[in-house]
Every structure is written in structure tokens, then in C-alpha cells.
KESE-836939 format. One record per residue: x negated, y, z negated of N, C-alpha, C, O in turn; residue number from 1. Coordinates in steps of 0.001 Angstrom, whole numbers, plus 500000, padded with zeros to 6 digits. Layout:
REM KESE-836939
    neast   nnorth      nup   caeast   canorth     caup    ceast   cnorth      cup    oeast   onorth      oup   resi
        X        Y        Z        X         Y        Z        X        Y        Z        X        Y        Z    NUM
...
REM end
This chain:
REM KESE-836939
    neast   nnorth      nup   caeast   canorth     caup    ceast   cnorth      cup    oeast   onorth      oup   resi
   885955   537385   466157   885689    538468   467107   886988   538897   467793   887672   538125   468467      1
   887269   540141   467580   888445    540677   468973   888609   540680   470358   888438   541608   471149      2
   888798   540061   470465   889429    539400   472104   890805   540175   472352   891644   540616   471567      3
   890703   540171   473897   892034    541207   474582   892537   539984   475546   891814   539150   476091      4
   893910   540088   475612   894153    538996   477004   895389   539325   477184   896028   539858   476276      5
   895970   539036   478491   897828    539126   478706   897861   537869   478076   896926   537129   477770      6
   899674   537670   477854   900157    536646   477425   901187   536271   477860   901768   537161   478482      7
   901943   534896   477804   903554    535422   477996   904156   534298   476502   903745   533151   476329      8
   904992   534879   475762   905502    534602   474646   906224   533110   475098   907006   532953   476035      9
   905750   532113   474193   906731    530854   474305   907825   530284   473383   908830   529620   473639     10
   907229   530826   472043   907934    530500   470626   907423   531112   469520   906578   532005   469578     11
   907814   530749   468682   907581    531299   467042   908379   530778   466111   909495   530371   466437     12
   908005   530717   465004   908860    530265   463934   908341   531070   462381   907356   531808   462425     13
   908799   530937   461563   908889    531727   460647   908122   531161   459336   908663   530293   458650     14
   906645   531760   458958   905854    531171   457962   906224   531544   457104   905961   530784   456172     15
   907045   532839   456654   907058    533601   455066   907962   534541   455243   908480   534751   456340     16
   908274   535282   454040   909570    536361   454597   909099   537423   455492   909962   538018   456138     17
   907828   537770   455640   907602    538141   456444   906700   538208   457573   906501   539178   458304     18
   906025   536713   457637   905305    536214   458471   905911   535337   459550   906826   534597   459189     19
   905512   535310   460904   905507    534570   461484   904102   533494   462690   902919   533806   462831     20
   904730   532434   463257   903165    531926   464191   904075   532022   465501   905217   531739   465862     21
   902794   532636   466046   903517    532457   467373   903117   531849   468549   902123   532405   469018     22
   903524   530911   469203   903023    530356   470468   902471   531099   471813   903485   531469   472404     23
   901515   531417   472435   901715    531597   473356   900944   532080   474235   900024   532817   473879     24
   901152   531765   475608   899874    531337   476555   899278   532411   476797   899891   533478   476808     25
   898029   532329   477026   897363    533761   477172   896196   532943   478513   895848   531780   478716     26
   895889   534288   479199   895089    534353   480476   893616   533888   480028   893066   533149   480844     27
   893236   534049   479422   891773    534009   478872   891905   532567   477787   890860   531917   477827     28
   892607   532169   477169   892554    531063   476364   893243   530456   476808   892860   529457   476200     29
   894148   530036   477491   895139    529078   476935   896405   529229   476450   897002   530252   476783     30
   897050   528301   475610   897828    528338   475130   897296   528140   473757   896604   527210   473343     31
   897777   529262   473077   897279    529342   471130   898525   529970   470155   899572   530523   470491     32
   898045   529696   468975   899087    529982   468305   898202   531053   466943   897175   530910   466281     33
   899378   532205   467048   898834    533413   466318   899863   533747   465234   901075   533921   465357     34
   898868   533810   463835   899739    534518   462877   900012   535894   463160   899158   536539   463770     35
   901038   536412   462817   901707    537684   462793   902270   538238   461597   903462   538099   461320     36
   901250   539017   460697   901963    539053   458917   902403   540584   458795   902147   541650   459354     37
   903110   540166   457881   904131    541565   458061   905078   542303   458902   905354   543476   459153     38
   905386   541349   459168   906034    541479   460515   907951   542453   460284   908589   543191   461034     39
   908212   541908   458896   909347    542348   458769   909197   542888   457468   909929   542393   456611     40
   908441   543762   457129   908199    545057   456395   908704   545972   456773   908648   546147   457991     41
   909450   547016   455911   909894    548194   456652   909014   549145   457278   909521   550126   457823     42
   907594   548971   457275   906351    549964   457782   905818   549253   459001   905029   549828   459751     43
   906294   547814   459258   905521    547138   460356   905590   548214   461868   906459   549007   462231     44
   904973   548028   462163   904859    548442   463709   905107   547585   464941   905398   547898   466095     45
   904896   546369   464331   905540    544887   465104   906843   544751   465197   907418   545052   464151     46
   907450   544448   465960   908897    544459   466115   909305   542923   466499   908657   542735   467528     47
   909984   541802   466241   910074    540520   465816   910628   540170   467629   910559   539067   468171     48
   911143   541428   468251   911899    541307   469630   910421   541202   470201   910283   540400   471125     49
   909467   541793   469845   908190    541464   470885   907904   540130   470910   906744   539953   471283     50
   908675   538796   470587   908131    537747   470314   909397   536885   471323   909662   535692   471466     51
   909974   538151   471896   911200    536984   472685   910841   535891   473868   909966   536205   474675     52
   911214   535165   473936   910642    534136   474732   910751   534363   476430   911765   534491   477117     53
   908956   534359   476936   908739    534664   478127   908524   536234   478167   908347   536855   479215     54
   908561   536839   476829   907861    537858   477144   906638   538421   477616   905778   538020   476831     55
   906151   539084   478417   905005    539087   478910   904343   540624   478046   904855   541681   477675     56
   903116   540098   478006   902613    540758   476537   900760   540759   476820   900037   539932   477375     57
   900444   542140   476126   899084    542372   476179   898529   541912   474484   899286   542476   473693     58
   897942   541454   474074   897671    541179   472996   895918   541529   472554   894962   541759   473293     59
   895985   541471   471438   894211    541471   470897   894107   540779   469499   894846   541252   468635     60
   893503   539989   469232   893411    539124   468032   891970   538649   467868   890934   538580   468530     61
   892410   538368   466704   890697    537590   466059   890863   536084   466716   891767   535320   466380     62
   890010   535820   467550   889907    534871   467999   888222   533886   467435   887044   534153   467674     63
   888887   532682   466600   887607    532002   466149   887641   530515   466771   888594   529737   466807     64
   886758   530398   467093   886306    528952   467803   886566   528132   466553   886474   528533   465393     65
   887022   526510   467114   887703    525633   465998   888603   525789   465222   888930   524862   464481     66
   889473   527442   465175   890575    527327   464690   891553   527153   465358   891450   527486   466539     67
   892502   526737   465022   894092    526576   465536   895315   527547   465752   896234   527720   466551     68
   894695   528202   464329   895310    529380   464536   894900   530655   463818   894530   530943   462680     69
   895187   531500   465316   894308    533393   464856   895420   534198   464806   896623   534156   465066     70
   893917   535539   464039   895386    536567   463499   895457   536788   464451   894597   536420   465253     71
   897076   537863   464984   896617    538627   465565   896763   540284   465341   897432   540630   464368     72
   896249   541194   466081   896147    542274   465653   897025   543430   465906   897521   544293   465182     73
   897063   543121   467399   898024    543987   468155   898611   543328   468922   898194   542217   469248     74
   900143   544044   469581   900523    543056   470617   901540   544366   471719   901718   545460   471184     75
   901847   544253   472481   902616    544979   473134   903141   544599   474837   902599   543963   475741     76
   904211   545201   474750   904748    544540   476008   904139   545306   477513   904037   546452   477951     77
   903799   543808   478003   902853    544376   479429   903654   544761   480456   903384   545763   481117     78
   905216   543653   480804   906072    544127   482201   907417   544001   480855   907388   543047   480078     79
   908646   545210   480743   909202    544740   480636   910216   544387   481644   910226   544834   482791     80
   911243   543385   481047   912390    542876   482508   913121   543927   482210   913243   544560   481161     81
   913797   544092   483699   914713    544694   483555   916317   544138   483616   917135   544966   483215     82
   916798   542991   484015   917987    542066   484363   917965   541012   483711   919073   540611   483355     83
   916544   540031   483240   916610    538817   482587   917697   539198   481128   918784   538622   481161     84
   917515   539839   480274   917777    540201   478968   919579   540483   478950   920296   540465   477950     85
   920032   540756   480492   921620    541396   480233   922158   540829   481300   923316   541109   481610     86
   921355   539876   482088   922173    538970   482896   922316   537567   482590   921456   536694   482708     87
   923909   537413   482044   923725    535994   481312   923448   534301   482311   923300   533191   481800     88
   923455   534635   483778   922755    533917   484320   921276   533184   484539   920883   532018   484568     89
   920569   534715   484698   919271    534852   484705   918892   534300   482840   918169   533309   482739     90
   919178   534678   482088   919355    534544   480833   918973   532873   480445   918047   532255   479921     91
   920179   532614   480998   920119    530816   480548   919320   530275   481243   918911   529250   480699     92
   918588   530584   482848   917625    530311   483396   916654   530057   482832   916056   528988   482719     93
   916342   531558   482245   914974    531714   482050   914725   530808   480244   913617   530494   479809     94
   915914   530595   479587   915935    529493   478384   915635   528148   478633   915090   527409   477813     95
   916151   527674   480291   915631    526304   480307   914608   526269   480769   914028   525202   480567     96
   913755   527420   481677   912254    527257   481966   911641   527192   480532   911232   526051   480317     97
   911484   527854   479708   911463    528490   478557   910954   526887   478235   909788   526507   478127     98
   912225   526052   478115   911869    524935   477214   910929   524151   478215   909850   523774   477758     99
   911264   523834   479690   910372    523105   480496   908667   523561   479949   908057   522690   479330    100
   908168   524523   480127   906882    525395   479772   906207   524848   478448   905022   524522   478379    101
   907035   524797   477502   906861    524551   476183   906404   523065   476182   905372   522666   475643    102
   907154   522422   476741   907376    520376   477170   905949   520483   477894   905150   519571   477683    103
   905681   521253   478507   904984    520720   479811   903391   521869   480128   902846   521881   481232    104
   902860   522771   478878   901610    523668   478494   901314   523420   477344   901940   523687   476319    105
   900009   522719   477519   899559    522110   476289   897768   522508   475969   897106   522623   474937    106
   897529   522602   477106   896041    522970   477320   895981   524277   476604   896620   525315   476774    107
   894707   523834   475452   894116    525289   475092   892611   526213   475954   891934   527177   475598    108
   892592   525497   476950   891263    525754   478036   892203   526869   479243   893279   526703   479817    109
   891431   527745   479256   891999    528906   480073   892671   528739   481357   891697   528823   482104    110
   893550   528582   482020   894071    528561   483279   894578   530020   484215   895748   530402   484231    111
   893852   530467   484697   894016    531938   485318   894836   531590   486393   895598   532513   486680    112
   895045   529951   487549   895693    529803   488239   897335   530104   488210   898052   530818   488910    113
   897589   529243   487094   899445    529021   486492   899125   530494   485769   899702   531491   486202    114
   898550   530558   485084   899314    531772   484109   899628   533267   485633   900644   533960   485693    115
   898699   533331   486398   899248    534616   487460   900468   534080   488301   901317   534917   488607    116
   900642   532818   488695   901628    532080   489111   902951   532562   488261   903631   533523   488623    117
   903314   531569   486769   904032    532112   486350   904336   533920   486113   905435   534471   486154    118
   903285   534425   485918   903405    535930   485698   904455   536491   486861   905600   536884   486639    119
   903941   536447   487862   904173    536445   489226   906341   536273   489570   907370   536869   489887    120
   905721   534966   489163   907072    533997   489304   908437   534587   488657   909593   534466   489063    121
   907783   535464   487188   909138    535578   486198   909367   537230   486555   910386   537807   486175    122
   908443   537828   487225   908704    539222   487723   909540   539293   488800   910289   540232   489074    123
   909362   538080   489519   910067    538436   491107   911119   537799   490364   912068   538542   490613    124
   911462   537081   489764   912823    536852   489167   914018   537413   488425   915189   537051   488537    125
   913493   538408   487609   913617    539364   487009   913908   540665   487831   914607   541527   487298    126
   913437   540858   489043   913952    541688   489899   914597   541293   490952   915216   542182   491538    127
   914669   539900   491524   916228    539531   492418   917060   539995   492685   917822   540118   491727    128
   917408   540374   493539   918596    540801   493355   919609   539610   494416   920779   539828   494727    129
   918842   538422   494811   919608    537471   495530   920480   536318   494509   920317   536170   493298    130
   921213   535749   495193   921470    534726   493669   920488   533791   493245   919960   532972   493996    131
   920238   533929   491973   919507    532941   491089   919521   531810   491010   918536   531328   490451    132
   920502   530920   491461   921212    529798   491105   920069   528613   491727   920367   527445   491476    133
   919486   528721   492087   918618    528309   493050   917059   527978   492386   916445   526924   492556    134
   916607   529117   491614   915252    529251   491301   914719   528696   490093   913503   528817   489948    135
   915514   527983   488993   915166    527130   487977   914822   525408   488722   914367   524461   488080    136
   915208   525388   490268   914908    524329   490923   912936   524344   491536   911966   523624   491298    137
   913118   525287   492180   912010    526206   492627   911220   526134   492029   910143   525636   492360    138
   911504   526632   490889   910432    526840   489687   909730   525770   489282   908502   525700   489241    139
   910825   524582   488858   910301    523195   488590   909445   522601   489431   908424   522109   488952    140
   909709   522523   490959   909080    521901   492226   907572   522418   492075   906554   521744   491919    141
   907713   523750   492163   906090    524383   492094   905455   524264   491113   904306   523842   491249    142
   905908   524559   489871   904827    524098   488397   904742   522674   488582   904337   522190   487526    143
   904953   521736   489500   904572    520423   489351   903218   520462   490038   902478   519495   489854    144
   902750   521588   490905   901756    521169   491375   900351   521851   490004   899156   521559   490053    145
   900580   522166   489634   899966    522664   488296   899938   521494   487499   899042   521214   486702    146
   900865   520876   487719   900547    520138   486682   900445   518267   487348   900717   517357   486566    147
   900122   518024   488497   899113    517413   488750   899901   516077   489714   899305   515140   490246    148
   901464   516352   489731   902505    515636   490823   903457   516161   491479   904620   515800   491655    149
   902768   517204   491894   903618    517827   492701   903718   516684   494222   902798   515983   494642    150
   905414   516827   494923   905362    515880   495841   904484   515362   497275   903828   515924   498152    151
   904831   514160   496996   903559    514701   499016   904333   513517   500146   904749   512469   499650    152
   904405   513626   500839   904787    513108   502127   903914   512264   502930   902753   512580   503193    153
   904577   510993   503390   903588    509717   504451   904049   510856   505897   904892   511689   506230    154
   902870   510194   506359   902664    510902   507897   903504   510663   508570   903106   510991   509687    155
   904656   510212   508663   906231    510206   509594   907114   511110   508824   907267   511397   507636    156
   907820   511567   510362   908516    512582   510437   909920   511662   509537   909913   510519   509081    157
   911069   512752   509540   912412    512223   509356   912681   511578   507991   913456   510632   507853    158
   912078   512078   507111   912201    511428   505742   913612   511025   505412   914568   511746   505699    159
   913746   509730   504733   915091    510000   504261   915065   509232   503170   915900   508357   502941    160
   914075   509525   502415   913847    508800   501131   912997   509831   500214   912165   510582   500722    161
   913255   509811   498897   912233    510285   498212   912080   509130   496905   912972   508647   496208    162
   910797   508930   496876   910338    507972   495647   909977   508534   494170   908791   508801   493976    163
   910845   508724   493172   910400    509250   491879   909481   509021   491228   908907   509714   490387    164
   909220   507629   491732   908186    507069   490617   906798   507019   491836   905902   506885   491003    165
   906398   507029   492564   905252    507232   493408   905348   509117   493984   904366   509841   494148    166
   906522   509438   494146   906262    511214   494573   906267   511008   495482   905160   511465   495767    167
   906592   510683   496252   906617    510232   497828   908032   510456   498854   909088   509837   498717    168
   907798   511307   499706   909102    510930   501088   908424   510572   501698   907303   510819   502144    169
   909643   509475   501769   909138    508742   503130   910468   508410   504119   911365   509243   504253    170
   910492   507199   504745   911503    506919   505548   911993   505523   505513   912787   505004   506298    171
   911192   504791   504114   911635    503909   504232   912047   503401   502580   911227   503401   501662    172
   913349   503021   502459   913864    502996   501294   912779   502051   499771   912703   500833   499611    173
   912226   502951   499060   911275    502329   497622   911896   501119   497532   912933   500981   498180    174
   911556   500352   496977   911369    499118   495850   911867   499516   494552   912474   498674   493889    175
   911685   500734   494076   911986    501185   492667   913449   501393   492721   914188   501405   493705    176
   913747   501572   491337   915016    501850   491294   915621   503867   491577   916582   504590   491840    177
   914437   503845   491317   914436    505400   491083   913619   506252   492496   912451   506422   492846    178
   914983   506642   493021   914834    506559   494523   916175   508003   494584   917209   508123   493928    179
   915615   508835   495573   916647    509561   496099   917423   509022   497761   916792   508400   498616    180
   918451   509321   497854   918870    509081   499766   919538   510259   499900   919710   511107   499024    181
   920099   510290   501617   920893    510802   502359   920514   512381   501217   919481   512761   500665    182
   922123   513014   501278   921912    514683   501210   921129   515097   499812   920764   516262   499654    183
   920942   514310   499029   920251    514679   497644   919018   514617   498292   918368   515660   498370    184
   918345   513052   499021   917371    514033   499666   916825   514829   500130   915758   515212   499652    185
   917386   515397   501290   917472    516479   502075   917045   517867   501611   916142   518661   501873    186
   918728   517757   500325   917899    519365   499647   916711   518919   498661   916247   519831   497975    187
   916253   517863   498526   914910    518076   497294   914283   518208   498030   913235   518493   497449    188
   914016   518223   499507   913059    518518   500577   913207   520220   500867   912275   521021   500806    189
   914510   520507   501169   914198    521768   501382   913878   522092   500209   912982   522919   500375    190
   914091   521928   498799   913466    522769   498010   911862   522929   497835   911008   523773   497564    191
   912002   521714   498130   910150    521394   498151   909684   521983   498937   908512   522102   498582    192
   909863   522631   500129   909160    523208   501184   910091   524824   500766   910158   525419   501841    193
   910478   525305   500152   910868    526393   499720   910245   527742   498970   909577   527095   498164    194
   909980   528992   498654   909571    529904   498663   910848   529598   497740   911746   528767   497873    195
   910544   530816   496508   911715    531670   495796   912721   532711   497037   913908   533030   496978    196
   911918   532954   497845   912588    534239   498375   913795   533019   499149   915015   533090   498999    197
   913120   532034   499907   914098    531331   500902   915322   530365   500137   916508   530406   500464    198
   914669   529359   498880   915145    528906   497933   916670   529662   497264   917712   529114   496902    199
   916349   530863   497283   917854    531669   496901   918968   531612   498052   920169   531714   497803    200
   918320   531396   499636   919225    531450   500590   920072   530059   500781   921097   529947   501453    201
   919321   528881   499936   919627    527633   500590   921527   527505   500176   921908   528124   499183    202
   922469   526769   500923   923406    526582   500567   923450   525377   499919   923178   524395   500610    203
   923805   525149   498422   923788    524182   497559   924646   524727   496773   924693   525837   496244    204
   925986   522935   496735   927138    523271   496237   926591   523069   494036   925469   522802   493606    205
   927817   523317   493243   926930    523507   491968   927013   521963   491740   925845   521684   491466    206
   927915   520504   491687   927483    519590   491823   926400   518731   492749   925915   517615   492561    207
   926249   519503   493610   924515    519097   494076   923565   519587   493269   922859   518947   492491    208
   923566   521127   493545   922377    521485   492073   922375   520660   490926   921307   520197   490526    209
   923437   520419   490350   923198    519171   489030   922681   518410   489519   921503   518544   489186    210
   922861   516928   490703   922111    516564   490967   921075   516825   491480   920400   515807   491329    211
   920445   517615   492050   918875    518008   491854   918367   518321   490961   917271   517762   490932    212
   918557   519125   489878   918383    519338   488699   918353   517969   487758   917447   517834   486935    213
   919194   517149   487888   918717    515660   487024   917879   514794   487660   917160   513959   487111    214
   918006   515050   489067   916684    514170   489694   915029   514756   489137   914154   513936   488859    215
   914839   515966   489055   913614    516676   488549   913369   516503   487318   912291   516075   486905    216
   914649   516914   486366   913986    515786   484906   913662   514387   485202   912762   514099   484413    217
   913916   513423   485894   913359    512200   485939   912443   512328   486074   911547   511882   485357    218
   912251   513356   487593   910465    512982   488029   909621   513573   487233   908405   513417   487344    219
   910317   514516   486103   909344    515157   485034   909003   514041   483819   908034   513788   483103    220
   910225   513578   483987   910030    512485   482572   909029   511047   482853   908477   510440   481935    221
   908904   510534   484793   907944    509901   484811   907013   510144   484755   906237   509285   484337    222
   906497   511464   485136   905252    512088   485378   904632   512552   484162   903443   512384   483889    223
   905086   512869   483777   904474    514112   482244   904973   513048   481123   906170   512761   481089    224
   904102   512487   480245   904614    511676   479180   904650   512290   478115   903632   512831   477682    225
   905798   512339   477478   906191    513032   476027   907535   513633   476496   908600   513589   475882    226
   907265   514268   477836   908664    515216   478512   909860   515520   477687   910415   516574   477375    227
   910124   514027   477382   911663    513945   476901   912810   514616   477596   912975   514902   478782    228
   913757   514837   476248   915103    515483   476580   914907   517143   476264   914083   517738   475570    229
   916080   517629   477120   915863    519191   477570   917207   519575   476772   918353   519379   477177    230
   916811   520182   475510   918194    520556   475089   919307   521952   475730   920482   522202   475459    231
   918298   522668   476685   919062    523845   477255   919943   523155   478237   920933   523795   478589    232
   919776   522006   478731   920235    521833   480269   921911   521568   480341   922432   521501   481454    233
   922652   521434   479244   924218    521300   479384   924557   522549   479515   925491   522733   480295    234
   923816   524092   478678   924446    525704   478641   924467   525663   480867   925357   525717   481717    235
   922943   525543   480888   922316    525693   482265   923603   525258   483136   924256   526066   483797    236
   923863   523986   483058   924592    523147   483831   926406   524344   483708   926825   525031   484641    237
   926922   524245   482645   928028    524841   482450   927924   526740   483226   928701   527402   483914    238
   926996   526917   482828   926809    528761   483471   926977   528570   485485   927744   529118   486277    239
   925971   527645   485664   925736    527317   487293   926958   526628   487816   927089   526438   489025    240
   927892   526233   486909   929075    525095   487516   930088   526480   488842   931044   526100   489517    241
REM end
């Protein structure tokens, strides 16, 4: 049956010379994966750039219960960006969310919460005009609550601890090894209590951002099992230095 839904593009890879499958989350399903044939025919009407990653996209496909993967029929772009695509900042950003998303959306059961979230999220990003440097942190902090550890705080003030492996500030130094202190705490707090809009204002030197940025893969890699390693994060790291 033909089904309509937004989407936002996660991946694809290449079935035939001119087929491809493509990943990617849609408002009404999930996250699914759709053939796309003919794609690189000289008559196609599909264009292989509609498949760039994080594109946000209206789609319609044959959608069949128990399969894995549907055609699809049509596809077209719902917002395009206007800065992600030619700002090589925003650019490498939006490559390591790109891979976080991929690591970390697995559910094929509909989520209308995250998918308007992200929708949301990659528009106001895409139109910034504050510095970016900031919001691949942001980004991470908040999709944690989506996905089921986002941080939380003991009822005393003055934190000066954060616990990786429980999610916890507190004030009194973990047991674990895997423990934040002093100013690395601080900013994973302000980020945590941060907005994109305020998050762009915070002052964070680019060797702190690395360390916040490697503290959040940990707490991704305790939290989310499979996580692994993030192959964007050395471009990320080198662009933000």
C-alpha cells in the first residue's frame, strides 16, 4: 500500500549500477530501508543528491508489513539547507551527528517525538548564524534524553562531580573510574542545562570542547551498547581546533 511520510536521509549504499537502499527515518515508521531503482538512468527523475545525508525529505513508497525493505516511489526534498552544504564547519558537524544517529536509531516503531526534535534541531542549525562550534555538544546532551540517559542530578546544590557510569552530578567524588571534576565538569553542566540558542554563547576553549566531546562518547559508549568508535570525530576535532 502507498504510504506518505517526511523523512530525514541517513545512508545508502549501492545495490546495482543503478540501484540503490536507502536508510532512513521517517515520521510515521521509523527508521526503514527503501529500494530506489533506476536511479542512475539517464531518464531517472531521482537525483542520487536527494539521498545526501540528513536530508530532510517527503517521501511515498510501498510500504508492506514484515518486509525489511520497500520500494520507494517518490521522494523529494521537504526543507532545503541553506549553509549546512557550503559551510565546511557546519558540514563536518552535521557528518558526525550523521554518524552518532546512525549508531544510536534503530527502532522501526514510529517516534513523532525525536523525529520533530531532530527536524527542528537541523533547521535551526542550518540557519545560525551564531558560531556552531558548540552544537554537535548540544545535540549529543539532548538526543540522550530520547534515548533513555539523559543526565540527572542528586538534590544538592554545587555539583562538582559528574558520574559516567551512573549519569549523575553530584558533589561527591564516584567510586568509578569514569568520573568528570573541576572545569570539565562545569561546562558538561552548562551544556546540560543549555538551549542551542545559549549553547552557541558558552565560552569554551577548542581543547575543552575535545574534552567534552570525548567525555560524551564515553557516556554514549556506556549507555548505548554497540555505540562503538566514531570514525568522523578526528575531521570534527581538526576543523573545531
Amino acid at each position: 500500500m502507498l504510504k506518505q511520510s517526511r523523512g530525514i536521509v541517513l545512508s545508502f549504499i549501492k545495490y546495482s549500477e543503478t540501484s540503490i537502499i536507502a536508510k532512513i527515518y521517517t515520521e510515521k515508521f521509523g527508521l526503514q530501508s527503501y529500494m530506489v531503482k533506476g536511479l542512475r538512468g539517464k531518464k531517472s527523475k531521482v537525483k542520487i543528491a536527494l539521498f545526501e545525508a540528513l536530508n530532510q525529505v517527503e517521501i511515498i513508497a510501498y510500504q508492506k508489513e514484515n518486509k525489511t525493505i520497500h520500494n520507494l516511489k517518490e521522494i523529494r526534498i521537504s526543507t532545503a539547507y541553506q549553509s549546512i552544504p557550503i559551510d565546511i564547519t557546519k558540514r563536518s558537524i552535521s557528518f558526525f551527528i550523521n554518524e552518532v544517529l546512525i549508531k544510536t536509531i534503530k527502532e522501526e516503531s514510529p517516534g513523532e517525538a525525536l523525529f520533530d526534535w531532530l527536524s527542528q534541531s537541523l533547521i535551526w542549525f542550518d540557519l545560525a548564524e551564531d558560531n556552531p562550534h558548540n552544537f554537535h555538544l548540544c545535540f549529543m546532551m539532548q538526543l540522550s534524553r530520547f534515548l533513555g540517559f539523559y543526565p540527572k542530578k542528586d538534590s544538592l546544590p554545587n555539583y562538582k562531580y559528574f558520574d559516567l557510569e551512573s549519569g549523575l552530578f553530584t558533589v561527591s567524588m564516584p567510586l568509578t573510574p569514569n568520573y568528570l571534576e573541576g572545569e570539565t565538569a562545569r561546562q558538561f553542566n552548562d551544556i546540560h542545562e543549555s538551549t542551542f540558542e545559549s549553547a552557541a554563547k558558552l565560552s569554551i576553549s577548542s581543547s575543552q570542547r575535545r574534552k567534552l566531546l570525548d567525555a560524551l562518547i564515553i557516556y554514549y559508549k556506556l549507555h548505548f551498547p554497540g555505540f562503538g568508535e566514531i570514525k568522523s570525530i578526528d575531521i570534527l576535532k581538526t576543523i573545531l581546533s
